[in-house]
C-alpha positions as CSV (number, residue, x, y, z in Angstrom):
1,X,96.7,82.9,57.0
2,X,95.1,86.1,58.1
3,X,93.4,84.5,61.0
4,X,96.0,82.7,62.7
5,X,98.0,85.6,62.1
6,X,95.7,87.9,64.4
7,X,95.2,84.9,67.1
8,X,99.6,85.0,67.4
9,X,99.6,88.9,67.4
10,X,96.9,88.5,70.2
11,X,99.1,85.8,72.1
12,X,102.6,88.1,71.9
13,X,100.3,90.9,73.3
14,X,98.8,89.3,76.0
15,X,102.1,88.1,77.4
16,X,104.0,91.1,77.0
17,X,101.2,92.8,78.3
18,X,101.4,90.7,81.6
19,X,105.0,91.0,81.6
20,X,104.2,95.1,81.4
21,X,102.1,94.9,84.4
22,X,104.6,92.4,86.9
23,X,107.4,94.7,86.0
24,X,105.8,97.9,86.0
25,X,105.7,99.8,89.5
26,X,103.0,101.8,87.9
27,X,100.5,98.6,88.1
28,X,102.2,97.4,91.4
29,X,100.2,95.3,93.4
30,X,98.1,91.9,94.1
31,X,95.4,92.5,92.0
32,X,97.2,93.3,88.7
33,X,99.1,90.3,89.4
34,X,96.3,88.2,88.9
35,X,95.2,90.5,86.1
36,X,98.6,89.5,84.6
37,X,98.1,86.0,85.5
38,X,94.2,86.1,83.3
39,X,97.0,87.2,80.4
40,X,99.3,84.8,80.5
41,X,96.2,82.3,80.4
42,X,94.2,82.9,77.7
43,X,97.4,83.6,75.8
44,X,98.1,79.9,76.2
45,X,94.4,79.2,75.5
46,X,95.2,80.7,72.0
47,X,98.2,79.5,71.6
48,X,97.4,75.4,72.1
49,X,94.0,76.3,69.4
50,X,96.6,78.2,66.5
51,X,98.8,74.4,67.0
52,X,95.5,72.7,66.7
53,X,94.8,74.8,63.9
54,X,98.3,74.6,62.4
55,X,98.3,70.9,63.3
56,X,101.6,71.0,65.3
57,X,100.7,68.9,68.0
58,X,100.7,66.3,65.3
59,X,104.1,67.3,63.8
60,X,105.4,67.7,67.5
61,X,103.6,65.5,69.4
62,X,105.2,66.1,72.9
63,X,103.9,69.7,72.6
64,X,100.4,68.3,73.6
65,X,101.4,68.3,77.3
66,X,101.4,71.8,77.0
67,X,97.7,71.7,76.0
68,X,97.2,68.7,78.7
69,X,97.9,71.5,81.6
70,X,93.9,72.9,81.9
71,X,94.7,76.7,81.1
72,X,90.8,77.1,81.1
73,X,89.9,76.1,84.4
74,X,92.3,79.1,85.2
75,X,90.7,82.1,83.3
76,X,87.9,82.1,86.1
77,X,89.9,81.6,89.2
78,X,92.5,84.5,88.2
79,X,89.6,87.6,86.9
80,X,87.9,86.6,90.7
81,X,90.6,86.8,92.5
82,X,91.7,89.9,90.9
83,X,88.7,91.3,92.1
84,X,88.6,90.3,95.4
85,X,92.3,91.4,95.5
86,X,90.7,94.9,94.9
87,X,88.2,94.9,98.2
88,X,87.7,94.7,102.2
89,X,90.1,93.1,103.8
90,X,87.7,91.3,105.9
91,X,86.2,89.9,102.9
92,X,88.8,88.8,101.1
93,X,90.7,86.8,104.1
94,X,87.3,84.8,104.5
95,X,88.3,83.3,101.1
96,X,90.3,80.0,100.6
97,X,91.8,81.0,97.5
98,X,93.8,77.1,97.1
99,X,90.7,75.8,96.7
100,X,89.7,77.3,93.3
101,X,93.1,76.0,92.3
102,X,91.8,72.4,92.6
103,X,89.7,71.7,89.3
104,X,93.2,73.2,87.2
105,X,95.4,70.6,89.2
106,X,93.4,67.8,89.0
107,X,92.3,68.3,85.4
108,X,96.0,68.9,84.5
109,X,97.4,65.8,86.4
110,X,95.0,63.4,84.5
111,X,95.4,64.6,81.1
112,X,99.6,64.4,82.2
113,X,99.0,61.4,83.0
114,X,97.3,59.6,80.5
115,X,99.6,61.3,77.8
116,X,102.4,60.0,79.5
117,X,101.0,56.4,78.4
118,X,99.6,57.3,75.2
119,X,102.2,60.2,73.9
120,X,105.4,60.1,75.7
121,X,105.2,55.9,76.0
122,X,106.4,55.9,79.1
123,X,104.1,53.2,80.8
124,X,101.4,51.2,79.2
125,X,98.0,52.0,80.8
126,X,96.2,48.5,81.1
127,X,92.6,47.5,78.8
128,X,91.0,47.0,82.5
129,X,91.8,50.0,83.7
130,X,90.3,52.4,81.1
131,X,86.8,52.7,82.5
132,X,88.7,54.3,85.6
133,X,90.3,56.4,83.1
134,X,86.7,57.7,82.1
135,X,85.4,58.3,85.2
136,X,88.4,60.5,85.8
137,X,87.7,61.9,82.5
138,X,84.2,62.1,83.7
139,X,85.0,64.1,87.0
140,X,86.8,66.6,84.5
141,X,83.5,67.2,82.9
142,X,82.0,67.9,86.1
143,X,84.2,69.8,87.5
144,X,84.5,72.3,84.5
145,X,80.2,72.5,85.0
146,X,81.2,73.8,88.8
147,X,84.2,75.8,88.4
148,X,83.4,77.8,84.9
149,X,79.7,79.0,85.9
150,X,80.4,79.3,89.5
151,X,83.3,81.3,89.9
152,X,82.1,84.3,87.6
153,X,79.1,84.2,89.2
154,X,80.2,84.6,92.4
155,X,82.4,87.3,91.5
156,X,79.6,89.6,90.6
157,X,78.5,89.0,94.1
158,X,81.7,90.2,95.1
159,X,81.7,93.1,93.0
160,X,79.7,95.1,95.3
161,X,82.5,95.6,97.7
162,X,84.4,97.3,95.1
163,X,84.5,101.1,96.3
164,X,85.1,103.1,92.9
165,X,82.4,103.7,90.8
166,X,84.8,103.6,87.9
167,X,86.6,100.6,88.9
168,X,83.6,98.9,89.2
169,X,82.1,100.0,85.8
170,X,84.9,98.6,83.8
171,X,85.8,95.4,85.9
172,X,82.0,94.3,85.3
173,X,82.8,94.7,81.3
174,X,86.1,92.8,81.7
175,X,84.1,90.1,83.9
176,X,80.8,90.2,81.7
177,X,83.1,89.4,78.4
178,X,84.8,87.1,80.3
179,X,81.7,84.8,81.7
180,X,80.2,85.0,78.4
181,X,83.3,83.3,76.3
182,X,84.0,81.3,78.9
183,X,79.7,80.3,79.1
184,X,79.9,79.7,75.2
185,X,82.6,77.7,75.2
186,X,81.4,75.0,78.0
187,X,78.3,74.8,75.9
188,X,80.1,74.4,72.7
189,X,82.4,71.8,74.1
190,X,79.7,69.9,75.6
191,X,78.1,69.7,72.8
192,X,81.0,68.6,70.5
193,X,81.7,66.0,73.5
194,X,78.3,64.1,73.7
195,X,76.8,65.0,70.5
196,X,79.7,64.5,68.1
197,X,78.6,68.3,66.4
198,X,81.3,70.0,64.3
199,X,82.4,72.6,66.5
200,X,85.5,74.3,64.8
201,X,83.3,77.3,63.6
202,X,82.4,78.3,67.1
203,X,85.3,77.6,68.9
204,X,87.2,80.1,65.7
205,X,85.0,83.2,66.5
206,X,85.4,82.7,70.2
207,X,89.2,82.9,69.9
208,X,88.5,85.7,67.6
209,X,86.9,86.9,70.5
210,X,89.0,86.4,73.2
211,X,92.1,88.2,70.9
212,X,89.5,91.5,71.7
213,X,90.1,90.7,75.2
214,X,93.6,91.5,75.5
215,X,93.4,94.6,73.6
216,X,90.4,96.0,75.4
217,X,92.7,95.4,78.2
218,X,95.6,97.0,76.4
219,X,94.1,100.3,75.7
220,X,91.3,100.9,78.0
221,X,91.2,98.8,80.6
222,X,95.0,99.3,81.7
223,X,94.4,102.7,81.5
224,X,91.7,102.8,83.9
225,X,92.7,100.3,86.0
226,X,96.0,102.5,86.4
227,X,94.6,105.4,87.0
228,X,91.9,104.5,90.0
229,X,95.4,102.4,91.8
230,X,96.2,106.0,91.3
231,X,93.8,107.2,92.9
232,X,93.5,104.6,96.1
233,X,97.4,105.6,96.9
234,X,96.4,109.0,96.7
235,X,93.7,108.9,98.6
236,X,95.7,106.6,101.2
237,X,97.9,109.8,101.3
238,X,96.0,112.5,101.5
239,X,93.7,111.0,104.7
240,X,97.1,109.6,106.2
241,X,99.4,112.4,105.8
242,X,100.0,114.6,108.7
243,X,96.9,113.2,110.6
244,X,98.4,113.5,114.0
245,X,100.8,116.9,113.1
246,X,97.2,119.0,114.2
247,X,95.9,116.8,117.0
248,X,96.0,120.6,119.5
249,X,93.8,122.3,117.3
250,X,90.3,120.2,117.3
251,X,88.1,122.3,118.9
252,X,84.5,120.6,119.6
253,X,81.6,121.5,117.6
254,X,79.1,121.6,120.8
255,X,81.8,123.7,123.1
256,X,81.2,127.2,120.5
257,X,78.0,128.8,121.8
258,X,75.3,129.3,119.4
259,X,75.5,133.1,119.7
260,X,79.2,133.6,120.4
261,X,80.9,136.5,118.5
262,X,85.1,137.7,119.0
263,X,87.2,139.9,116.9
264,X,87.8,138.7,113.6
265,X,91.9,137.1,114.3
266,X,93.8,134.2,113.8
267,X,92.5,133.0,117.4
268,X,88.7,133.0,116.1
269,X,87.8,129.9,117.1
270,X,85.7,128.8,113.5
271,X,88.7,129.6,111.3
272,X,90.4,127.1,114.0
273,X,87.8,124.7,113.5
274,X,88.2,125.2,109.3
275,X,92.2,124.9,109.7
276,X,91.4,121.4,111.6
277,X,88.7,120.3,108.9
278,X,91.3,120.8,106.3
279,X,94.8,119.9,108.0
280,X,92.9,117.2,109.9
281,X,90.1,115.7,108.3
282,X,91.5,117.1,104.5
283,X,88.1,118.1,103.1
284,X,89.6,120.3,100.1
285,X,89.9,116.6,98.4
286,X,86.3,117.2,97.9
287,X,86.5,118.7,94.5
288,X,82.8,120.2,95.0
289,X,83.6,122.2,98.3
290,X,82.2,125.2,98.6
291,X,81.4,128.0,101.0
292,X,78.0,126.7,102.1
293,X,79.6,123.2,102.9
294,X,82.2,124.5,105.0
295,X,79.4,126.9,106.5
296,X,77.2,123.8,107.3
297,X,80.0,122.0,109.0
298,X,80.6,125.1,111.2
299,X,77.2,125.9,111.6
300,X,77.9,129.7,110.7
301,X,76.5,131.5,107.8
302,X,78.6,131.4,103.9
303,X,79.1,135.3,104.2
304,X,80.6,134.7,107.8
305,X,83.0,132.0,106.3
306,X,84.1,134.3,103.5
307,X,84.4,137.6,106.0
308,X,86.7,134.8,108.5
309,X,88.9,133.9,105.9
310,X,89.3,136.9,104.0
311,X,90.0,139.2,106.9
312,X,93.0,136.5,108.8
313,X,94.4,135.0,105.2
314,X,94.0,138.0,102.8
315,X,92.9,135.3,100.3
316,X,89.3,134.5,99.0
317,X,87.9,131.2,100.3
318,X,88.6,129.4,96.8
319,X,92.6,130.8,96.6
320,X,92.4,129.5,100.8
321,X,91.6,126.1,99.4
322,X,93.4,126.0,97.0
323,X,96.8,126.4,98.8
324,X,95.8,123.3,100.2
325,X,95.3,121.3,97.4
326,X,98.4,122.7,96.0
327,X,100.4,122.0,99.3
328,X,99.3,118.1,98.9
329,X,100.2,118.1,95.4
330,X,104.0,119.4,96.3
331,X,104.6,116.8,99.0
332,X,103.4,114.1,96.5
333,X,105.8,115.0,93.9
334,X,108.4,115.5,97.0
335,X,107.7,111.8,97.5
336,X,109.8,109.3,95.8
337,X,106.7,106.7,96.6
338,X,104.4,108.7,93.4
339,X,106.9,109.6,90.9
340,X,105.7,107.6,88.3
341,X,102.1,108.5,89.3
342,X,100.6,111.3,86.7
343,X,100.7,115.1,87.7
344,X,97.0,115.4,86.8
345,X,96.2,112.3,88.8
346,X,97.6,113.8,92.1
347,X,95.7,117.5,90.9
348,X,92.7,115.5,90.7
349,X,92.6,113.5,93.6
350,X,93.6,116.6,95.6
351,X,90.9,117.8,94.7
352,X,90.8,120.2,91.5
353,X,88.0,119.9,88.8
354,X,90.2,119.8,86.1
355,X,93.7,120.4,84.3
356,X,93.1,124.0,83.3
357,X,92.0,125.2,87.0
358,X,95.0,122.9,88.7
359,X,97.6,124.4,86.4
360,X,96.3,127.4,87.0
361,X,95.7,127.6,91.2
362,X,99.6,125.9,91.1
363,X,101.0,128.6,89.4
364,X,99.7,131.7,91.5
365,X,100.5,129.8,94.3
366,X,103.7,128.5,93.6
367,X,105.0,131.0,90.6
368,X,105.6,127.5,88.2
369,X,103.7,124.7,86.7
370,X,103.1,121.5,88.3
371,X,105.8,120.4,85.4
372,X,108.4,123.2,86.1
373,X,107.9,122.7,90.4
374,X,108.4,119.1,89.5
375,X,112.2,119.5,87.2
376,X,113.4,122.0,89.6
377,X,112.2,119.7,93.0
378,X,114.1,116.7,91.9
């Protein structure tokens, strides 16, 4: 059948998929674990509906206590803690993360339970006891109307602290497709619990649905995801690296009088102040840098910046920047803790507009690509 077929292709995908990202020290760190962790759930999900659909659990009927353990409850709990995972730390120790584990546990342990009486036959569960049963049944309910709402809510709230515009664009999609399956399906289960409606229909599309989940994930949101971790080690780098190597050289702003003029040397007292904006404070990450910003942060004119740095380099302002750019790139690829990172990533990040200008700048600086530099470095 063509549509259990898709739901399995889905399943092997989302859990070698997870498996890619635990393993992978490209997608190294807590928050992809969790994003691994979302996988390996809703693979399960659709894995206990295509033996529902296939009828195995009545061919193999001990299989049911893997449908017993609440994979559902987990979907929420994992995409929120990925994203918290992925902001301030002040913010993310204020959460008890073991309590959103408590609906899955308790949920889980019921169903266990009772299908160790009425499955396995391991113990007889008496007449007089079964309205206890169905309040615990009854808890169940409630707590998948607190859990399933709350949770996804409460991670758009948390959302905000995300820092990366791009990050944040694709983590809402993820979390929006998320909520909404998840939404549908607590209000198409309720319904086929106190209404007796035929449900199947529904609850087909919406694993339909959820197989787009994991390959949205595969081939977008991977991608993105990789490339702004990328970008945060990068960026950890660049405003780390060599942050106390050019402590001698601040010179404050105030202490340069208004109308102070000197020869034109390597002593000039702005191009000191530019060398400590850049060694220091690393503004050529700014890929929109220009002569009137640095002017502006000197409080000199754009021609003056251009004369300064002309006159003591024998480079134009954008081949002076440049060098930097290029310098950070080198001692990335130099360092064993990015080589699986991109080359374009780190050109990026170091500020270049694009591949065509950071190939470029790296060659007249260097005399190779960022390719060839890289073969002949290792």
């Amino acid at each position: 059948m063509i549509y259990t077929t898709l739901l399995n292709i889905a399943i092997f995908q989302g859990i070698i998929l997870g498996l890619v990202i635990l393993k992978s020290s490209l997608f190294n760190s807590n928050s992809n674990k969790y994003l691994a962790y979302l996988l390996f759930a809703l693979s399960f999900v659709l894995l206990n509906y295509v033996f529902e659909l296939e009828g195995t659990f009545t061919s193999y009927p001990f299989l049911r206590f893997i449908d017993d353990i609440e994979w559902i409850f987990l979907l929420p709990v994992f995409i929120f803690l990925f994203i918290i995972n992925r902001i301030d730390d002040t913010v993310k120790n204020r959460q008890k993360h073991y309590l959103y584990y408590i609906p899955f546990a308790y949920s889980s342990i019921v169903s266990i339970t009772y299908d160790l009486s009425n499955v396995a036959g391991l113990y007889k569960i008496p007449d007089s006891s079964i309205f206890l049963v169905n309040i615990l049944r009854l808890i169940q309910v409630l707590f998948a109307f607190i859990i399933i709402p709350f949770l996804p809510l409460y991670s758009y709230f948390m959302i905000k602290h995300l820092k990366d515009p791009q990050e944040k664009k694709w983590v809402i999609t993820l979390l929006t497709i998320i909520y909404l399956l998840l939404f549908i399906w607590l209000t198409t289960y309720m319904t086929g619990l106190f209404f007796g409606s035929d449900i199947s229909s529904i609850m087909s599309v919406l694993a339909l649905c959820a197989t787009f989940v994991m390959h949205w994930t595969a081939y977008i949101g991977i991608y993105k995801y990789k490339l702004a971790k990328n970008k945060d080690a990068i960026s950890h780098f660049l405003n780390n690296n060599s942050a106390a190597s050019y402590a001698h050289l601040q010179v404050a702003q105030n202490s340069i009088p208004q109308d102070y003029k000197e020869s034109i040397t390597a002593d000039n007292l702005y191009f000191q102040k530019l060398e400590l904006l850049c060694k220091d404070e690393h503004i050529y990450t700014d890929s929109t840098l220009n002569r009137e910003k640095v002017a502006e942060k000197l409080g000199i004119s754009p021609g003056y910046v251009s004369q300064i740095v002309n006159t003591i380099t024998g480079d134009n302002f954008a081949h002076y920047i440049n060098q930097y750019r290029v310098e950070a790139v080198k001692e990335m690829i130099s360092d064993p803790e990015y080589e699986n990172y991109t080359l374009l990533t780190m050109g990026l990040e170091s500020g270049f507009t694009s591949k065509t200008t950071f190939y470029k700048a790296f060659k007249k600086v260097t005399g190779q690509t960022p390719n060839e530099y890289k073969n002949t470095s290792k």
